[in-house]
Phi, psi and omega in degrees: 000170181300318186275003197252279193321296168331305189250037155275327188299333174274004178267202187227337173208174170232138185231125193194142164236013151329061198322282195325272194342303202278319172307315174298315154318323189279315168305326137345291180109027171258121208280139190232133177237132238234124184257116190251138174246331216184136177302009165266332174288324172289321173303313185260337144337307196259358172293311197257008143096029161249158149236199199245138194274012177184189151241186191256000145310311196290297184311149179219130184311297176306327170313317168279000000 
């Protein structure tokens, strides 16, 4: 939505495990760091030339 796209545009990072989340950040033009549940999360990470900083099995508060 407009207003979901709006305040994405105000953040300084996206910390996220959301596809719609990282897309609308990368469309922002907000640097995202990717929590993985599924592999459509890996699959656009690595399409926008990132990678993904955990899984959500996984993941640790210091890593992000």
């Amino acid at each position: 939505t407009v207003e979901f796209m709006s305040l994405m545009g105000c953040m300084d990072a996206v910390i996220a495990n959301r596809l719609h989340a990282l897309i609308f950040a990368s469309i922002m033009q907000v640097p995202v760091a990717a929590v993985s549940y599924d592999p459509k999360i890996d699959s656009f990470i690595q399409l926008i030339g990132e990678k993904v900083c955990g899984t959500v099995d996984t993941i640790q508060a210091d890593v992000l």
